[in-house]
N, C-alpha and C positions, 0 to 999 in steps of 0.2 A: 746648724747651730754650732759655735764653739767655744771656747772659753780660753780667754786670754790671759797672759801671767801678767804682760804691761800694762792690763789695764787694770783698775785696783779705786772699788767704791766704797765709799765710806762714811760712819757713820760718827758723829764730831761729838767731842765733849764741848757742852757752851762755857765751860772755864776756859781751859785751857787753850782747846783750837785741837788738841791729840784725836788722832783718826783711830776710828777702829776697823779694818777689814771686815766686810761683808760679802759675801760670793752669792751668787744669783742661779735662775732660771728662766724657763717660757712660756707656752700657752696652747690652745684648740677651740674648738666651736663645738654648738648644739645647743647653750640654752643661750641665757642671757643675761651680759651683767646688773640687772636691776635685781636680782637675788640678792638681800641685805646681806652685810657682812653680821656673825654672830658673838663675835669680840674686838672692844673697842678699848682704844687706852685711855686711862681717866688723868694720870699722869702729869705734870703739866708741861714735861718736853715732847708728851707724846697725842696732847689732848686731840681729839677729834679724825683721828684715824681710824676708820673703821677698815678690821682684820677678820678674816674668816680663820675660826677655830682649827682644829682636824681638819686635813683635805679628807671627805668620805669617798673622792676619788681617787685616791691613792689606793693599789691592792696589795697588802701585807705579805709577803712569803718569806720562806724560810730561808734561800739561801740564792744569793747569784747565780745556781744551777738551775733555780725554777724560772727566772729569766730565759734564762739559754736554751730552753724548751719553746721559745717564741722567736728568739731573733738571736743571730749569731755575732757574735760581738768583734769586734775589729780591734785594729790598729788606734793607738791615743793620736787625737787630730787638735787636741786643743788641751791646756790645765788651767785651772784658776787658783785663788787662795787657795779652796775647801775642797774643790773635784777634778776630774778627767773627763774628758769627750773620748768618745770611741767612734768611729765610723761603724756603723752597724746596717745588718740587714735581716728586713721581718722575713722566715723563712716562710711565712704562708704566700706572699706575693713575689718576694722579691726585693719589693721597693727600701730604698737604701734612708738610714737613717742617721741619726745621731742620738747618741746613749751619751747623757751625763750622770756620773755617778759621785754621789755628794756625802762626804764624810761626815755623821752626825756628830761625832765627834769632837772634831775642829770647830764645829756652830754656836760650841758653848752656849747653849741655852737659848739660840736664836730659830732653832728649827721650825718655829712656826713661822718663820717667811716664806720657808718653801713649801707651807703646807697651805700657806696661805696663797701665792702664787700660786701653786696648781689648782687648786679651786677656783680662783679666780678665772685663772686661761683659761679654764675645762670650759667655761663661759663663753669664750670671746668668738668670734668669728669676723675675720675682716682680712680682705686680700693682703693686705700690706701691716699684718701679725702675723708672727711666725706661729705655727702650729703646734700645740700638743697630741702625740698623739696615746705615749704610757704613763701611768706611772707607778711604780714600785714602792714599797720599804720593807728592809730587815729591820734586824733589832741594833744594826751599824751603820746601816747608809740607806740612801737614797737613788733610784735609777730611775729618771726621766728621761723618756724617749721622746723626739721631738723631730720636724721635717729636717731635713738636710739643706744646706744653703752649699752648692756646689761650688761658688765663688769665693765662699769668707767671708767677713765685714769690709767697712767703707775704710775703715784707717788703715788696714791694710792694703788697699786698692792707692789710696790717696799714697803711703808710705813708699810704694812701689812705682807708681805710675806718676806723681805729683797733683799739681792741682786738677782740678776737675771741669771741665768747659762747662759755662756758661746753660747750654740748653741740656744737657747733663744733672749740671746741679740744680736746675729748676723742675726737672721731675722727680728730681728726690726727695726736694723739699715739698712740692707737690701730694707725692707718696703718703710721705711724714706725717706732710698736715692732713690727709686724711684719716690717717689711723689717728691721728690725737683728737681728731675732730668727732671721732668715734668713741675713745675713749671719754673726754671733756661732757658730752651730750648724756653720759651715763657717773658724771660725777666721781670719775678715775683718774686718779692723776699717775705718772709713771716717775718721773723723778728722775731719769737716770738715760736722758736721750742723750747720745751721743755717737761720735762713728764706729765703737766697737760694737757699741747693741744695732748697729744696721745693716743688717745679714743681706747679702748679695745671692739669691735663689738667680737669677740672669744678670749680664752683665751690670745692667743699673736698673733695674726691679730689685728694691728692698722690703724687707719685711721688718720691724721694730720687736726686740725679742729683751732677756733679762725685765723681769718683771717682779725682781726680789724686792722692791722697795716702794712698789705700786700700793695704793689704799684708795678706799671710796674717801673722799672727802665731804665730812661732817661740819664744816667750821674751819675758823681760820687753822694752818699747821704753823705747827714751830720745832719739830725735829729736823736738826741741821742736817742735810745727807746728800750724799748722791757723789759726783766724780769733780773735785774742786774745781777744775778747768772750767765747767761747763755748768756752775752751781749759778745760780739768778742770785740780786744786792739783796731783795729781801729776805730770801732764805737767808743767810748771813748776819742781816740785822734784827733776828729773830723777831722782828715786828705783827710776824702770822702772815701767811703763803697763801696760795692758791693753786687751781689748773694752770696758771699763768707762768708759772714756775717753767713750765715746760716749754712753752715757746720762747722764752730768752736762752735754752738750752739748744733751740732749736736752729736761732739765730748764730750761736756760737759754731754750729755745726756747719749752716750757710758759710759763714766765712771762712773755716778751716777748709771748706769746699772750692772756695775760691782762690784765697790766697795760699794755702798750704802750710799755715802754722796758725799758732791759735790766740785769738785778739789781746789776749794776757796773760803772760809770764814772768815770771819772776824768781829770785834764785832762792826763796823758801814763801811758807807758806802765807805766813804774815802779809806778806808786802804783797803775795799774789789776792788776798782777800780785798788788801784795801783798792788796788786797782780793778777789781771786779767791783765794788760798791760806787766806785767812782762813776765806771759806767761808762767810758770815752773811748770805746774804739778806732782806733786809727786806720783809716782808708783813705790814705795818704803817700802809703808806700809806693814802692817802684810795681809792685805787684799788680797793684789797684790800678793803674794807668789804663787799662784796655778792659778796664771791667764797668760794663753800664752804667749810667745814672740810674737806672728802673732797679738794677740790681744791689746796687750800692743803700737807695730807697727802702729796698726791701730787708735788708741788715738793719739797718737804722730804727724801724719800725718795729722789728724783732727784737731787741735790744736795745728797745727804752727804759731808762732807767725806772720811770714811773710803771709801772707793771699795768695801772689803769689802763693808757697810753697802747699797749701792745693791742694788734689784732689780735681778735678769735680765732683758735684754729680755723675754723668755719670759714673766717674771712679772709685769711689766707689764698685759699683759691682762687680770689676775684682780684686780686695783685696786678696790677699792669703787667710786670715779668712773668707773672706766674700763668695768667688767664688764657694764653696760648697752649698750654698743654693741659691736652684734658687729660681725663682717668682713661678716655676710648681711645685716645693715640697711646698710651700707655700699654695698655692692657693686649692694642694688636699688634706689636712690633714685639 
């Protein structure tokens, strides 16, 4: 797991369009997300978000040195807004981790994201979510321990390496859509898919991590949030959202996959909104020339402007491009 300075998620005033900085977390297994959430916003930017209270899985101590009595803490491998990643290692096994340490501080009054993310993840269980496996608080911060992704994330893979071939970026989206398929089927939306939360544990085996903006969905949503690039028209048009939100983010990620920059840009944020609402991807470029009809298909379908219109996660797998790679070719290479 690590945490990026470039990448930067946010949470919108509906006047103005002003971002606020929000910093994140991740996740584990053992029960199950149908465990209700026990606080919900009544709000009307925030209506039908269903948030879990207190993590009761968080364990309280007194200082970083009672940490240190479990795992040995490293070297900073990543920073965000609000924290630091550490390379860490549990001294009972051995096995190497990653320590994020999160400034309460700096949360200004938002700390129950991350108390609600760790309750949640303590939940989850799914080859292609990143795992939780601590968690911590003083009366100053927060230390979540979390699997180690020995690769990094996709944008750095993609930043480094360029675009992404073809049967490459079809098991990731593959991946993808099974952890959302996973999430959606429990009524979980994530909000915030994109290639810095797609943590690389093998070369392209991803796991979906950052889960500060995640909620059970009660109803339509209308909190504007997530990473502007990779935000869906109707979160935008505050008209009320859904799971759906997620597979036009996912789409976005498809094409950065392919082409190697991102289907809308613009030199602030205004003009980049309205060309997100607009909704017209261009796969047209010099890029697009050697990239499939089946895959070009599968962009287009992800990134319909009608949200209706978009496949199910679910359905996702059954893709013409997609339907050659199962989860068994995955899983044994």
């Amino acid at each position: 797991m690590r945490a990026r300075s470039s990448s930067v998620t946010v949470l919108y005033d509906k006047r103005n369009r002003k971002g606020v900085s929000l910093d994140r977390n991740n996740n584990y297994a053992s029960r199950e997300v149908e465990k209700q959430p026990r606080m919900v916003h009544t709000s009307s930017r925030h209506v039908n978000e269903g948030f879990f209270g207190v993590s009761k899985w968080i364990q309280h101590v007194d200082g970083r040195q009672d940490i240190e009595k479990q795992y040995e803490i490293g070297a900073v491998i990543g920073k965000g807004n609000f924290s630091s990643v550490h390379l860490t290692r549990r001294k009972e096994d051995g096995t190497k981790c990653a320590l994020k340490q999160v400034e309460k501080r700096a949360m200004r009054g938002k700390c129950f994201f991350v108390d609600n993310e760790v309750e949640m993840l303590s939940l989850i269980q799914h080859d292609h979510i990143i795992s939780i496996i601590d968690a911590f608080s003083t009366d100053n911060q927060y230390f979540i321990v979390f699997e180690h992704a020995q690769y990094g994330d996709l944008y750095e893979t993609i930043r480094k390496n360029g675009r992404i071939e073809e049967p490459d970026a079809a098991m990731i989206t593959l991946q993808v859509a099974s952890a959302l398929t996973y999430l959606h089927e429990r009524n979980v939306v994530h909000r915030d898919v994109k290639p810095e939360n797609l943590l690389l544990v093998d070369k392209f085996n991803v796991k979906l991590c950052d889960f500060g903006l995640a909620c059970h969905v009660l109803g339509p949503l209308y909190r504007i949030c997530g990473t502007p690039t990779y935000c869906a028209p109707e979160v935008l048009r505050e008209t009320g959202y859904s799971t759906l939100c997620d597979i036009w983010s996912l789409g976005v990620v498809l094409y950065v996959m392919l082409a190697g920059y991102a289907p809308f840009r613009a030199p602030d944020q205004t003009k980049l909104f309205k060309l997100i609402m607009q909704a017209k991807p261009n796969m047209d470029m010099p890029e697009w020339r050697g990239i499939s009809i089946k895959a070009k298909d599968l962009v287009s379908r992800l990134m319909n402007k009608n949200e209706d219109r978009r496949p199910l996660a679910s359905q996702i797998i059954s893709h013409p491009w997609i339907a050659p790679y199962t989860m068994e070719n995955i899983d044994d290479e």
